[in-house]
C-alpha positions as CSV (number, residue, x, y, z in Angstrom):
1,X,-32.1,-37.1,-45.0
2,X,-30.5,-35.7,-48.1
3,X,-33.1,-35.8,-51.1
4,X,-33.3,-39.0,-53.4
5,X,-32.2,-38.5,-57.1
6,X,-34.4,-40.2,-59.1
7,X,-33.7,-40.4,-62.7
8,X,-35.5,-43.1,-64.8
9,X,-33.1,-45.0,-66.6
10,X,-33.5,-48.4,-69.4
11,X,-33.4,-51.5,-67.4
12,X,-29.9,-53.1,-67.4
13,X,-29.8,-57.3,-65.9
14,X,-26.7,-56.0,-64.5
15,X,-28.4,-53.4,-62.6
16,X,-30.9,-55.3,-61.5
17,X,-28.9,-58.0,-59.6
18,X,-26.4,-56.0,-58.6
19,X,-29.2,-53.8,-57.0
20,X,-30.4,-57.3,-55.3
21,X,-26.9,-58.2,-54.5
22,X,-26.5,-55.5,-52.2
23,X,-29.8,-55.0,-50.1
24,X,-29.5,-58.5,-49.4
25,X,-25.4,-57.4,-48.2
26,X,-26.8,-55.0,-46.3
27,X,-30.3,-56.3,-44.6
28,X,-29.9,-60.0,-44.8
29,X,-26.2,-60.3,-43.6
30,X,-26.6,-58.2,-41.0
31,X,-27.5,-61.0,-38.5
32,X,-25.4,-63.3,-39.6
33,X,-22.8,-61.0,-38.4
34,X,-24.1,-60.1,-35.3
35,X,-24.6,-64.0,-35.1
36,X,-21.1,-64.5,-35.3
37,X,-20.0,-62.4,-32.4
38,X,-22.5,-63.7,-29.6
39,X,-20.2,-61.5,-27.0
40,X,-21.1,-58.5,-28.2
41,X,-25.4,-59.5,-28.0
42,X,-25.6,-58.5,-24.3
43,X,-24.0,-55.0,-24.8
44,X,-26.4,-52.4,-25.1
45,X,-25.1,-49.0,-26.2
46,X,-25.5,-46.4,-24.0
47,X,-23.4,-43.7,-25.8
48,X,-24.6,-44.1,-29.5
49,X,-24.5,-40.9,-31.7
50,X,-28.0,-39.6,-32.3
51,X,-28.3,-38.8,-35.9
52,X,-29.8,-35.5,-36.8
53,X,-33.1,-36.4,-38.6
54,X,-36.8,-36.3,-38.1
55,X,-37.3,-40.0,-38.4
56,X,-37.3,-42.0,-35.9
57,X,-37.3,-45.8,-34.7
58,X,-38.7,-47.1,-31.1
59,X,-40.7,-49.3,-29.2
60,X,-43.8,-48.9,-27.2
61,X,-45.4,-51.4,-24.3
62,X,-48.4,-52.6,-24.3
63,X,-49.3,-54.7,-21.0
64,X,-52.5,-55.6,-19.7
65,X,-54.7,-52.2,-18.3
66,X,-51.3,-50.7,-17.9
67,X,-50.2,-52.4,-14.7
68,X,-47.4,-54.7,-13.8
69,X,-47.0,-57.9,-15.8
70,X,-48.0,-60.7,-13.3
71,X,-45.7,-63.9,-13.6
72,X,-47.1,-65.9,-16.6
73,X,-49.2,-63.5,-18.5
74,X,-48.1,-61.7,-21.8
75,X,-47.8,-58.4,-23.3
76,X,-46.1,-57.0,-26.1
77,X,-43.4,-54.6,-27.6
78,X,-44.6,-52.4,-30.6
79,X,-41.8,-51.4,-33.0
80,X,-42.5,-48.2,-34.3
81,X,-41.4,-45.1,-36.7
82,X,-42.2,-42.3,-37.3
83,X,-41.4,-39.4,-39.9
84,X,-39.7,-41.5,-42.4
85,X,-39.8,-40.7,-46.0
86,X,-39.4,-43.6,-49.2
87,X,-38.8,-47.0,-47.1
88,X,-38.4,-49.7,-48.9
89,X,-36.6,-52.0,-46.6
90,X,-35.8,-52.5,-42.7
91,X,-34.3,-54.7,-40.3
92,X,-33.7,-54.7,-36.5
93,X,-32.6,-56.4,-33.5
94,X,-34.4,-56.1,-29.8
95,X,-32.3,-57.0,-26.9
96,X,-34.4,-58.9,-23.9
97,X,-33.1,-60.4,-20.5
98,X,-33.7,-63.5,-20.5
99,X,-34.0,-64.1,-16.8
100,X,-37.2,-62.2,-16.3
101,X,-39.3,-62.4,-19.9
102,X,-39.1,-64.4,-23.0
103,X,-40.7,-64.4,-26.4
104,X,-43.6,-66.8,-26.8
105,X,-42.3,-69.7,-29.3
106,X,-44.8,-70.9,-32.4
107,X,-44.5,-74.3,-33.5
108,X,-42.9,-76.0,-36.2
109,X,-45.3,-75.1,-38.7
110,X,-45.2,-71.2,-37.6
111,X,-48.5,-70.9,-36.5
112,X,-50.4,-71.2,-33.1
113,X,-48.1,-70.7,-30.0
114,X,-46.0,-73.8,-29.2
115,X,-46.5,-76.1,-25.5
116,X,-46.0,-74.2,-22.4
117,X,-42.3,-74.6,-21.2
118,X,-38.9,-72.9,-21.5
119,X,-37.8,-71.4,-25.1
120,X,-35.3,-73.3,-26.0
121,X,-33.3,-72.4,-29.0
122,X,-31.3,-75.4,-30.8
123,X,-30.1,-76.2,-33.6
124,X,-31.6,-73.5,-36.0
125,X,-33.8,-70.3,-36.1
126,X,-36.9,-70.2,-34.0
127,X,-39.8,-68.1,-35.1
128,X,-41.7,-66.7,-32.1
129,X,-45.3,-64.9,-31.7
130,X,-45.7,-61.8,-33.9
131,X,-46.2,-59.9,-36.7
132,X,-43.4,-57.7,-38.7
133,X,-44.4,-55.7,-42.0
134,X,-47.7,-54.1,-41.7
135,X,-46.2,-50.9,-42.1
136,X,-45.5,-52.3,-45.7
137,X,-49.4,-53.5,-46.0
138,X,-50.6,-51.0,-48.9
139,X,-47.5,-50.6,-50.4
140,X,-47.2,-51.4,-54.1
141,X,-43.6,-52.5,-54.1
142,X,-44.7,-55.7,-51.8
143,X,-42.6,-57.0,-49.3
144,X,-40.4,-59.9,-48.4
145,X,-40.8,-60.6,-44.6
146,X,-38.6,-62.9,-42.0
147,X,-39.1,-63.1,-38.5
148,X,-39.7,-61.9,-35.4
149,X,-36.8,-64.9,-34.7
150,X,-34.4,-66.1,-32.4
151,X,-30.9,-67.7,-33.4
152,X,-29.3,-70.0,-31.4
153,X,-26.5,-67.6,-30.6
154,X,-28.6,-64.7,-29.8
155,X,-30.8,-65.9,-27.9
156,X,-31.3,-62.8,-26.2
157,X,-32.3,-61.4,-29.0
158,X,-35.3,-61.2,-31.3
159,X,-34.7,-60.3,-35.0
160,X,-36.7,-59.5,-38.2
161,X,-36.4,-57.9,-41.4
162,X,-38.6,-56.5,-44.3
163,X,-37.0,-55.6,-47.6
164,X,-38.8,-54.6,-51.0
165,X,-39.0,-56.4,-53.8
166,X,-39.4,-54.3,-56.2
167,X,-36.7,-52.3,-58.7
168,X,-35.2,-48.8,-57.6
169,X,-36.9,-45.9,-58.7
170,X,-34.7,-44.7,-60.7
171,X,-35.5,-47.9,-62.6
172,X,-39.1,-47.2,-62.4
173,X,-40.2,-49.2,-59.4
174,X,-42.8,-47.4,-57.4
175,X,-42.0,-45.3,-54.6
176,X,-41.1,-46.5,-51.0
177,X,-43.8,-46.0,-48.0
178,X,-43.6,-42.3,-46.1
179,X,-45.3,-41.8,-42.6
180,X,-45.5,-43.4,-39.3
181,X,-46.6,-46.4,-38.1
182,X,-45.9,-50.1,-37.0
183,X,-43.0,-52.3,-38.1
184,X,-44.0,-55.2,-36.0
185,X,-44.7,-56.6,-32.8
186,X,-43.2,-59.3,-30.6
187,X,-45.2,-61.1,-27.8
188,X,-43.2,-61.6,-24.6
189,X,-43.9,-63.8,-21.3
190,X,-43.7,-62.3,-18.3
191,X,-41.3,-64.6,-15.9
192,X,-41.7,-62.5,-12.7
193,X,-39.6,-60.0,-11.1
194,X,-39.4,-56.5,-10.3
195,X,-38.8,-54.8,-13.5
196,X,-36.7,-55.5,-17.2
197,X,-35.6,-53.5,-20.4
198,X,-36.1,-53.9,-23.7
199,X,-34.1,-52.3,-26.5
200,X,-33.0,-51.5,-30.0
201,X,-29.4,-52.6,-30.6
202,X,-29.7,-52.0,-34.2
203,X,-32.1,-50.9,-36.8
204,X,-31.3,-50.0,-40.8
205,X,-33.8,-48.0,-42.9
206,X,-32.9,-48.7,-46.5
207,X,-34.8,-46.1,-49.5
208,X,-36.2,-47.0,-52.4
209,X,-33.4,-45.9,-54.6
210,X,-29.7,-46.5,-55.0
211,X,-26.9,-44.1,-54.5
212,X,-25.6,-42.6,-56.6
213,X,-27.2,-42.1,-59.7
214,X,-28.4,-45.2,-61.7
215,X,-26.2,-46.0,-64.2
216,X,-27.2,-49.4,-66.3
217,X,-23.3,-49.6,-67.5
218,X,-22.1,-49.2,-63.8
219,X,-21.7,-51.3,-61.1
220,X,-20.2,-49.2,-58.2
221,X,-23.9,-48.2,-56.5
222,X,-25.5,-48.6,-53.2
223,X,-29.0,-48.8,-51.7
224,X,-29.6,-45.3,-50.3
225,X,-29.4,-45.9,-46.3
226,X,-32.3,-43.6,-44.3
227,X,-30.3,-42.0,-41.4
228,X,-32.9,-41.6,-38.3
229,X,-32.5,-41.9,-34.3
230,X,-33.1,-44.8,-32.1
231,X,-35.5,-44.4,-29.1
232,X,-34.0,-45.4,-25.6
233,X,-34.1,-48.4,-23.5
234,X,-37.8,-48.5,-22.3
235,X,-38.3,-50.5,-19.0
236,X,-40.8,-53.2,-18.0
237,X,-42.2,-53.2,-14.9
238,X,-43.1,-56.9,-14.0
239,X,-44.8,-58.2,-10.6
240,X,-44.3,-61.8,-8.7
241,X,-41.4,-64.3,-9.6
242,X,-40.3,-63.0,-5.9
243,X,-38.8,-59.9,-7.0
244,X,-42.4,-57.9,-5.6
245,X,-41.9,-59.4,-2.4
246,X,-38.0,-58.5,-1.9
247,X,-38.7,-55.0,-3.1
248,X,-41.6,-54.7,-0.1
249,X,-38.9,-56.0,2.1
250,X,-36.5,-53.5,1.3
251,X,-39.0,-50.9,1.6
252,X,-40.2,-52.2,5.2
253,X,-36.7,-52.0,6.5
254,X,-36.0,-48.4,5.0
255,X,-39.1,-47.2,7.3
256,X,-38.6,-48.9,10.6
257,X,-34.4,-47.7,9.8
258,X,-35.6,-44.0,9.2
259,X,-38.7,-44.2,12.3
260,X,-35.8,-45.6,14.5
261,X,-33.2,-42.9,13.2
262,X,-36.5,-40.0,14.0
263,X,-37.0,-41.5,17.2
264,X,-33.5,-41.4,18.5
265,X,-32.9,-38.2,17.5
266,X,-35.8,-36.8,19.1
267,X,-34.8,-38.4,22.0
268,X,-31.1,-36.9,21.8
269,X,-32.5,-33.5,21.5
270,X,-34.7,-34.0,24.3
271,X,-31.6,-34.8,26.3
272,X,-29.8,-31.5,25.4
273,X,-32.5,-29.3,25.6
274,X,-33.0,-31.1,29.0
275,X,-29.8,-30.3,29.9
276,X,-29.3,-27.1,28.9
277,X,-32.4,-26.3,31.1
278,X,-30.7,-26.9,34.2
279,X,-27.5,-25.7,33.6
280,X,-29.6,-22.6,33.0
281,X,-31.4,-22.8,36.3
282,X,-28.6,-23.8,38.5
């Protein structure tokens, strides 16, 4: 990441909403346009350039005594970073399949988990079982937080985002958060099957400063966007739903198909060998 100039300059109301104007562009926008191009939500990229940086976004598993996820029970996908210098702001969007887990709903009032049953997702954003900002917990430029969600037209997606609200530095806001840590955590239901992905389809890292310099009499500026690498598609493994039992199937007829193939051509060579004997004799 290419260093942050930071030059304290007098505030300017200009400045200041045309700073606000813009993160909100670029974090709070973001699903609304992925919102409105629902085709594109169950495409995961599997040739996305890597860029070349330290920091880094990606998830982690957490499942009960590290086994198989048994039809019914929960566990939960950790969002993480690492090696990231002066964040001030983030979002991100987590692919599921929705055939084998799903998020856990909360109710109305965003609190305790909602009735058991299918998460249904009408008519407006759902928020779902979690927690998103800790990262941002002792930072003195506070945080605005929304999510983990669902939107009715991704709902094979779970989104969230975190942006400061404090000025730039350059305006003399305090600086962003550096280090590693969590950016939240989603809690998932386990419907049964063999094994699922999870993924990020899109994270932004936003600093605590605009690009370029800040200029009170100028409008043309940009929050400074933190370049860092995604971590790949981690996988699942899940147990019951019926996909365990097909699996054992499969793995029953592979071994009486390869102790049938062994046997037969045991008994082909004893034939040859057999034969060979008595043309040798005769």
């Amino acid at each position: 990441m290419q260093p942050v100039i930071r030059i304290r300059a007098p505030l300017g109301p200009i400045l200041r909403i045309g700073f606000i104007a813009a993160l909100g562009a670029l974090l709070f926008l973001s699903p609304v346009q992925a919102q409105e191009t629902p085709d594109a939500a169950t495409d995961i990229p599997s040739e996305t350039p890597v860029p070349q940086t330290d920091t880094r976004v990606f998830l982690e598993i957490e499942a009960p005594s590290g086994q198989p996820v048994n039809d019914g029970d929960t566990f939960f996908v950790h969002i993480m970073i690492a090696d990231v210098e002066s964040l001030s702001a983030f979002d991100f969007q987590l692919s599921y399949d929705r055939e084998r887990i799903e998020p856990i709903r909360l109710d109305d009032d965003g609190g305790t988990p909602a009735a058991e049953g299918e998460l249904r997702v009408e008519g407006g954003d759902v928020l779902v079982a979690g927690e998103i900002g800790e990262f941002f917990a002792d930072s003195p430029r506070d945080s605005l937080c929304t999510g983990p969600l669902i939107r009715p037209a991704l709902q094979n997606r779970v989104l969230g985002l975190c942006a400061g609200v404090a000025l730039p530095v350059c305006l003399g806001g305090p600086a962003g958060v550096d280090g590693s840590g969590r950016l939240a955590t989603i809690e998932f239901k386990s419907k049964g099957g063999e094994m699922t992905e999870v993924a990020l389809v899109q994270t932004t890292l936003v600093a605590d400063d605009v690009e370029p310099e800040c200029d009170p009499q100028s409008e043309d500026f940009r929050p400074v966007v933190i370049e860092h690498s995604q971590g790949p598609t981690v996988t699942v493994l899940l147990s019951g739903g019926g996909g365990s039992g097909i699996l054992l199937i499969a793995i029953i007829v592979i071994v009486v198909v390869l102790v049938l193939a062994a046997g037969l051509g045991g008994f082909l060579l004893y034939q040859r060998r057999s034969a060979g004997s008595s043309s040798a004799a005769s």
